[in-house]
Backbone as CSV, one residue per row, in Angstrom:
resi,resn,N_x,N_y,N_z,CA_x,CA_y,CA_z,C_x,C_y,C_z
1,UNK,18.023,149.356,144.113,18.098,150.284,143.013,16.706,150.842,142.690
2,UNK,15.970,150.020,142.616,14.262,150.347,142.661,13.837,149.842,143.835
3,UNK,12.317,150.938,144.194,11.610,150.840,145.266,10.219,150.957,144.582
4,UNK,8.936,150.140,145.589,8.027,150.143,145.031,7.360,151.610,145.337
5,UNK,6.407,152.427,144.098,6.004,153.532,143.556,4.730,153.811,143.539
6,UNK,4.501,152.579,142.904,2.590,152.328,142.220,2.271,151.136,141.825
7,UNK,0.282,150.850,141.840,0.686,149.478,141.002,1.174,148.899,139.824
8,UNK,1.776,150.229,139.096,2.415,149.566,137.627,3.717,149.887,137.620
9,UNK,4.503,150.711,138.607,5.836,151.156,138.190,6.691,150.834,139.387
10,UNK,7.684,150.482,139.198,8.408,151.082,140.382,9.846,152.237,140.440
11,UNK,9.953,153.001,141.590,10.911,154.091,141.003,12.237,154.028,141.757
12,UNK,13.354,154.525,140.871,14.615,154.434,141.171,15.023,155.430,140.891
13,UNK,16.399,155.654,140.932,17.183,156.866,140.264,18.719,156.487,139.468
14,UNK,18.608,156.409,138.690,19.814,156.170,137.680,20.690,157.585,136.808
15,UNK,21.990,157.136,136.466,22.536,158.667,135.890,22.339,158.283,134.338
16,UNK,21.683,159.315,133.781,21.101,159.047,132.431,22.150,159.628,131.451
17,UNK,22.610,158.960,130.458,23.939,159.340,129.998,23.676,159.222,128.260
18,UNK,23.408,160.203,127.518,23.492,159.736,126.067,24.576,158.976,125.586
19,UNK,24.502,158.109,124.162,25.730,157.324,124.276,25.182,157.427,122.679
20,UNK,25.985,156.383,121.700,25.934,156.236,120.196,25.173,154.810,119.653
21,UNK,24.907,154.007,120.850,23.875,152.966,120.361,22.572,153.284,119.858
22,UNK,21.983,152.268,119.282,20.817,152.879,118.356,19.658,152.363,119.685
23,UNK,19.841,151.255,120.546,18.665,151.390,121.857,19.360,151.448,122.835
24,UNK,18.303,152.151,123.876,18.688,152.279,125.087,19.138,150.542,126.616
25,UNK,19.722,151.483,127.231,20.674,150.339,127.581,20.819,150.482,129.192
26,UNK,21.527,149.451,129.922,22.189,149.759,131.134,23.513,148.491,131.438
27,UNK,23.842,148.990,131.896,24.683,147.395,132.548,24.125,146.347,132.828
28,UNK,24.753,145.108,131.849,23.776,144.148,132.037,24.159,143.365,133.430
29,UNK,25.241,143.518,134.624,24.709,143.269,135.420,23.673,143.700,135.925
30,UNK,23.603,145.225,135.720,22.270,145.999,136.869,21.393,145.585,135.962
31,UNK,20.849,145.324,134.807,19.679,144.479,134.405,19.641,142.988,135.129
32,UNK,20.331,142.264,134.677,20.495,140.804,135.563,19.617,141.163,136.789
33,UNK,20.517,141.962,137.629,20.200,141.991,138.955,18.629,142.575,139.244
34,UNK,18.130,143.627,138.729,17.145,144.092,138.390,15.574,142.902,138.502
35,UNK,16.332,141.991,137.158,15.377,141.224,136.937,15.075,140.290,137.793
36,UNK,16.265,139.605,138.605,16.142,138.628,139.859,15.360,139.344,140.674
37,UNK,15.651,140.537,141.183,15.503,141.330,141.949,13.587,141.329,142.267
38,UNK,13.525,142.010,140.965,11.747,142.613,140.775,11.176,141.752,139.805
39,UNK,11.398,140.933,139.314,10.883,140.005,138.361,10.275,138.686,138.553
40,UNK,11.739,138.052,139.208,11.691,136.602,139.988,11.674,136.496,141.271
41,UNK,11.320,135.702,141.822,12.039,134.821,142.978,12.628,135.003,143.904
42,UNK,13.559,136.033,143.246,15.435,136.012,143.607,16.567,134.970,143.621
43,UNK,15.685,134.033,142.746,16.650,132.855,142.994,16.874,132.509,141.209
44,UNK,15.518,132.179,140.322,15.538,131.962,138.998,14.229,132.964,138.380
45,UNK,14.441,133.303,137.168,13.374,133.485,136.738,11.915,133.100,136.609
46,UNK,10.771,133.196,136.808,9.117,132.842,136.619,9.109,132.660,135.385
47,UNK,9.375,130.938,134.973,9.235,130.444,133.646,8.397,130.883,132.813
48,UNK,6.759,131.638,133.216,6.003,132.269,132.336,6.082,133.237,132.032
49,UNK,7.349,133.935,132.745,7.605,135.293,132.438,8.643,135.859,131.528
50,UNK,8.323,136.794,130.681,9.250,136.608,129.290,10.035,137.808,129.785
51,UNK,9.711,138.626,130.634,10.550,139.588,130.770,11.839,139.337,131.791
52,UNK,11.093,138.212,132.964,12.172,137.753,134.065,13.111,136.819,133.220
53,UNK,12.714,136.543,132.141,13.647,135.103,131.721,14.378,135.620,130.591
54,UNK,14.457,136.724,130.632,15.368,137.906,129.064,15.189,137.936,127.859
55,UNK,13.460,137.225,127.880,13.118,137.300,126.476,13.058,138.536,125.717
56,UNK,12.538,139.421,127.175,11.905,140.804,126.748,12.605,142.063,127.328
57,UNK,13.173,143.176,127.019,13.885,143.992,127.780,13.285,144.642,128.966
58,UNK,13.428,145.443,129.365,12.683,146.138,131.054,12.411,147.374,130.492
59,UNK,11.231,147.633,130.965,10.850,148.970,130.079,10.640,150.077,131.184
60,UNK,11.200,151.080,130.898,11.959,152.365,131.958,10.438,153.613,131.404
61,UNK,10.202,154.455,132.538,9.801,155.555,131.535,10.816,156.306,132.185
62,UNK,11.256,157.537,131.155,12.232,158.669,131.390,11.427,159.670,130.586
63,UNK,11.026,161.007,132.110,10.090,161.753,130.976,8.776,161.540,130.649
64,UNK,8.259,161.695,129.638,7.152,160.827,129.013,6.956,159.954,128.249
65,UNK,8.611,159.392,128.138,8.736,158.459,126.914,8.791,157.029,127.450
66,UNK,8.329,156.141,126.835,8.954,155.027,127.685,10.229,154.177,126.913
67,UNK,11.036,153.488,127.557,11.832,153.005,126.665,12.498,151.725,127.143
68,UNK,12.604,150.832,125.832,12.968,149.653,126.046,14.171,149.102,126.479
69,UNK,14.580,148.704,127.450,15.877,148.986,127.983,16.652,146.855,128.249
70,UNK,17.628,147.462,127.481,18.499,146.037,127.587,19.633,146.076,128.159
71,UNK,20.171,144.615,128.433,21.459,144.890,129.208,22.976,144.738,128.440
72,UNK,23.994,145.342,128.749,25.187,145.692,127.605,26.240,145.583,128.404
73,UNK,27.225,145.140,128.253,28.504,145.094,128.985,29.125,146.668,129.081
74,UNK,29.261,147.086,128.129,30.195,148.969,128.166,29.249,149.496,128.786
75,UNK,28.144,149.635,129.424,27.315,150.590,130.154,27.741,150.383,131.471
76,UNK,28.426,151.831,131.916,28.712,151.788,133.445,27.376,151.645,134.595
77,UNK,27.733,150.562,135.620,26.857,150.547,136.668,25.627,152.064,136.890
78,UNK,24.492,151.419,137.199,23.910,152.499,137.741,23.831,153.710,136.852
79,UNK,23.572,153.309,135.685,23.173,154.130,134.208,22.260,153.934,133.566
80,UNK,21.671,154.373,132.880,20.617,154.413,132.086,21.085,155.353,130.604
81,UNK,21.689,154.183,129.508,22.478,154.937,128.509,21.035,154.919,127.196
82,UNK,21.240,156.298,127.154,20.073,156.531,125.778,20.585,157.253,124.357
83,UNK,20.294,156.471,123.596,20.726,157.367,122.158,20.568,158.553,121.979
84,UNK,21.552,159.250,121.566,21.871,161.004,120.896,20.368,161.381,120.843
85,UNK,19.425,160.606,119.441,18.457,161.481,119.409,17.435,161.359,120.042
86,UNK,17.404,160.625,121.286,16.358,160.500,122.506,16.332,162.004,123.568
87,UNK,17.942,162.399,123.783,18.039,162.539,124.766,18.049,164.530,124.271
88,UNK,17.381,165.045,123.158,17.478,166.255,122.573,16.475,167.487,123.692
89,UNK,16.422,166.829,125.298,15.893,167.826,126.139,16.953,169.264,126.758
90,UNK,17.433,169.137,125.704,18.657,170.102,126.278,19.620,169.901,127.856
91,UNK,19.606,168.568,128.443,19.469,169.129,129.881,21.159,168.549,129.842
92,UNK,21.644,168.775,131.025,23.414,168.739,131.119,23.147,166.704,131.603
93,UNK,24.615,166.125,130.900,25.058,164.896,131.079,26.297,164.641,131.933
94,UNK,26.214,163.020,132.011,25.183,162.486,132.927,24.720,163.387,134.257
95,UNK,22.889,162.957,133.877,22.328,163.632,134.930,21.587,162.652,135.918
96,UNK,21.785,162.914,137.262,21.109,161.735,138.314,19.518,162.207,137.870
97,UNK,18.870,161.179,137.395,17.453,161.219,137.076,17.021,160.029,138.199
98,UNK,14.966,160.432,138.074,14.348,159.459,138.628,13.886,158.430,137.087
99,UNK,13.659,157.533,137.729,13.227,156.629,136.443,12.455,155.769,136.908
100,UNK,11.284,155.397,136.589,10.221,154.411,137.089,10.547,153.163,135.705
101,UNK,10.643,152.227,136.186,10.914,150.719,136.125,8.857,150.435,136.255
102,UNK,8.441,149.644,134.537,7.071,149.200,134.636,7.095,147.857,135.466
103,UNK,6.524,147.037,136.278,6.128,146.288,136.707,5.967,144.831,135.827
104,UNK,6.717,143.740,135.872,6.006,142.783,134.880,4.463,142.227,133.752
105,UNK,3.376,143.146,134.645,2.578,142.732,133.830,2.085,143.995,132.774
106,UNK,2.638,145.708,133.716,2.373,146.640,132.587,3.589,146.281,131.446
107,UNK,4.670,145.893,131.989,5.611,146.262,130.501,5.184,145.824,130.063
108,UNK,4.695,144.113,129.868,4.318,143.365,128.753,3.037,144.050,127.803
109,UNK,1.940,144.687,128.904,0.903,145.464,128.246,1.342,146.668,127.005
110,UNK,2.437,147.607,127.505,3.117,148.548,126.948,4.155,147.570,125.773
111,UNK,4.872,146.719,126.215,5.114,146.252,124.628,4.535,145.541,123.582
112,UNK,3.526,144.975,124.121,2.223,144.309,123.363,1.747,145.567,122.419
113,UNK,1.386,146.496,123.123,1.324,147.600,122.081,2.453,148.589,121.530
114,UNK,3.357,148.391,121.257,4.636,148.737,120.636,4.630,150.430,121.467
115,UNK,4.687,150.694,122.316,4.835,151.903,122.634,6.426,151.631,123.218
116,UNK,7.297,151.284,123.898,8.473,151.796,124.360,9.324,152.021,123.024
117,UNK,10.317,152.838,122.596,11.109,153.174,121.791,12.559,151.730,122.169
118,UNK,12.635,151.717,121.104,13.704,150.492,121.516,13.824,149.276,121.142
119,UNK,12.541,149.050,121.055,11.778,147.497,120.701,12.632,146.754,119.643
């Protein structure tokens, strides 16, 4: 779903879908999987890691925004669901977007300083 990009991001493409939750979201399998995936191991989470172990959500940028992204059962596979007033770029829904996925040690940097929307 993600491929590596840079040293802080990595990029994928997800269909970005406004929805009525107040944070942004995806299927929490494709988070689960996500996090095994690029986080851990592939087997368990990196006990020091708060983001592999679901302390902390996965932080997406879409755009120039970044945003804090958790996992939800009603979010269809392979989505990236963002609240009404995130998504006010005029552009047509769901749209196949790119989306860069931060790397374990920038997200934590980026939520240490409260920048993703979502938090």
């Amino acid at each position: 779903m993600f491929e590596q990009f840079s040293g802080g991001y990595y990029l994928g493409r997800l269909y970005v879908e406004p929805y009525e939750g107040d944070r942004p979201a995806m299927s929490r399998l494709d988070h689960e999987q996500v996090t095994r995936q690029l986080y851990a191991d592939g087997t368990t989470p990196a006990p020091s890691d708060p983001i592999a172990d679901g302390q902390r959500p996965l932080v997406m940028k879409l755009g120039a925004r970044h945003l804090a992204v958790r996992g939800r059962d009603e979010v269809p596979e392979r989505t990236l669901a963002v609240p009404f007033d995130l998504t006010d770029d005029g552009g047509t829904y769901p749209d196949l977007r790119e989306v860069l996925l931060a790397k374990a040690p920038h997200a934590e940097q980026l939520i240490e300083l409260g920048a993703p929307v979502g938090i």
